[in-house]
C-alpha angles and dihedrals in degrees: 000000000000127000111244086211088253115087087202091055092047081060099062109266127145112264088252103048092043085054089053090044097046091047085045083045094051090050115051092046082062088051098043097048081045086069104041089043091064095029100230116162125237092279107038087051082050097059091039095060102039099246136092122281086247085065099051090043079060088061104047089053097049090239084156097171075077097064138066117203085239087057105046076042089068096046090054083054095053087052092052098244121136115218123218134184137226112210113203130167110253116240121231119254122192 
C-alpha cells in the first residue's frame, strides 16, 4: 500500500483529523527544537513560553492529545515566533 503523504492518515485517521495532527505535529517539533536549540531547561522554557513546566514536560515528550493548535500558537507567540499557513488542496486518496 501507498503512503498518503500523512502518516496520521496512513493510520487510519479521517482526512480532517490527520490535517489537524499533522499541523499540532509540525508545531510542536518547532517548539521543541526551539528549546533545544537554545538549551533551556524545562522551566526556563516554561517561563519563557507562559505555561507550567508539566506542560512543557508534555512537549518534550510529544504527548500531542495535550495540545490545540491555538495553544501551541501562543507558545509560539511567547517565543516570538510568528506562525504562517500554507494552504494546499487536499488530494484524493482512495
Amino acid at each position: 500500500r501507498r503512503s498518503s503523504g500523512n502518516v496520521y492518515r496512513d493510520l487510519g485517521f479521517s482526512p480532517e483529523e490527520a490535517e489537524n495532527l499533522r499541523a499540532r505535529s509540525d508545531l510542536m517539533i518547532q517548539l521543541t527544537k526551539t528549546i533545544k536549540t537554545r538549551r533551556l531547561t524545562q522551566a526556563a522554557a516554561a517561563k519563557w513560553l507562559g505555561v507550567t513546566q508539566p506542560r512543557i514536560s508534555d512537549l518534550m515528550r510529544g504527548k500531542i492529545n495535550r495540545f490545540s493548535i491555538d495553544s501551541l500558537v501562543e507558545m509560539l507567540g511567547h517565543a516570538g515566533l510568528r506562525v504562517s499557513f500554507i494552504l494546499k488542496l487536499r488530494k484524493k486518496v482512495a
